[in-house]
C-alpha positions, 0 to 999 in steps of 0.5 A, spaced: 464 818 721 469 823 719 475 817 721 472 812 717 470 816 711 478 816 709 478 809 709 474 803 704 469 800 708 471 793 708 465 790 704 467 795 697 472 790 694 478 794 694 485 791 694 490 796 697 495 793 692 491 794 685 492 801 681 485 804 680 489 809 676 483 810 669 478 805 673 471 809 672 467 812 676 459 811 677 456 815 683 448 813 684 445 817 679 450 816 672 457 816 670 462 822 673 469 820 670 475 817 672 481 815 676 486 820 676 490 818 681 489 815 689 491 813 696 492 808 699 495 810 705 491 807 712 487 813 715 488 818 709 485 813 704 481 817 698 480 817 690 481 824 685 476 823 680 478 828 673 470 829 672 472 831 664 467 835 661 461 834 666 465 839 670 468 843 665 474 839 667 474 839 675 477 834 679 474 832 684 477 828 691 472 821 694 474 820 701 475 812 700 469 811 705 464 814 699 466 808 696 461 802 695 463 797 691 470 797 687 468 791 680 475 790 677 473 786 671 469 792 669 475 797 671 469 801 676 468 804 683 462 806 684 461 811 690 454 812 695 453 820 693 449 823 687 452 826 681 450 834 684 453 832 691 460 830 687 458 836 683 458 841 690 464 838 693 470 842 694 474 842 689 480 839 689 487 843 690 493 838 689 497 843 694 493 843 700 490 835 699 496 832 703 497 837 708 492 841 710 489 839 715 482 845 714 482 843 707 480 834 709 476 837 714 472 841 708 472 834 705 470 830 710 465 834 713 461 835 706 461 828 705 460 825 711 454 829 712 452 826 706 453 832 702 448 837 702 451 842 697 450 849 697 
C-alpha cells in the first residue's frame, strides 16, 4: 500500500495536466481547505492542502492515493480520510517534503494505515 499511496488511483478522475492550485478540498466528514500546491510527479505524487482557520493555518500534505474523486467543474477533491485523521497528520515542513526520505515515511505510514492519529 505504501507505493500506491503516492499515486492517484486511476478511478479519482485526476488529469496529471490540470493545475489543482485553489480546488477545495473535502475529506469524508466536511470541508478541510484548499489547494495550495501539488505534484504530479509518478511515484511522488501528493496535495498540500492550506487547512486556514480550521487548523490554525496548518498546512497539510495528502498523498494522491488518499484521493477519491477529483470533480473539475466544481473545482473539488474529495479524500478518503476523516477530518481529525488530516488533523492528526504530520505537519507539512516544505524543506524535508521532497528529500526526506523518514519525513515520506512518516506520512505514508499515518495514511496508509488509515491514520489512527495520536
Amino acid at each position: 500500500m505504501t507505493q500506491s499511496i503516492w499515486n492517484y488511483a486511476p478511478t479519482a478522475g485526476h488529469t496529471p495536466d490540470t493545475d489543482l492550485t485553489g480546488y477545495k478540498v473535502e475529506a469524508m466528514d466536511g470541508h478541510i481547505g484548499k489547494v495550495d500546491q501539488h505534484s504530479n510527479d509518478v511515484g511522488s505524487q501528493y496535495i498540500v492542502v492550506d487547512t486556514g482557520v480550521w487548523i490554525f493555518g496548518k498546512e497539510v500534505l495528502l498523498p494522491a492515493g488518499t484521493v477519491t474523486a477529483v470533480d473539475h467543474d466544481d473545482r473539488t477533491i474529495r479524500v478518503a480520510r476523516s477530518k481529525e485523521q488530516i488533523k492528526n497528520a504530520p505537519e507539512f515542513d516544505k524543506d524535508k517534503h521532497l528529500g526526506d526520505p523518514s519525513y515520506r515515511d512518516q506520512i505514508s505510514g499515518h495514511y496508509g494505515s488509515g491514520g489512527p492519529g495520536h
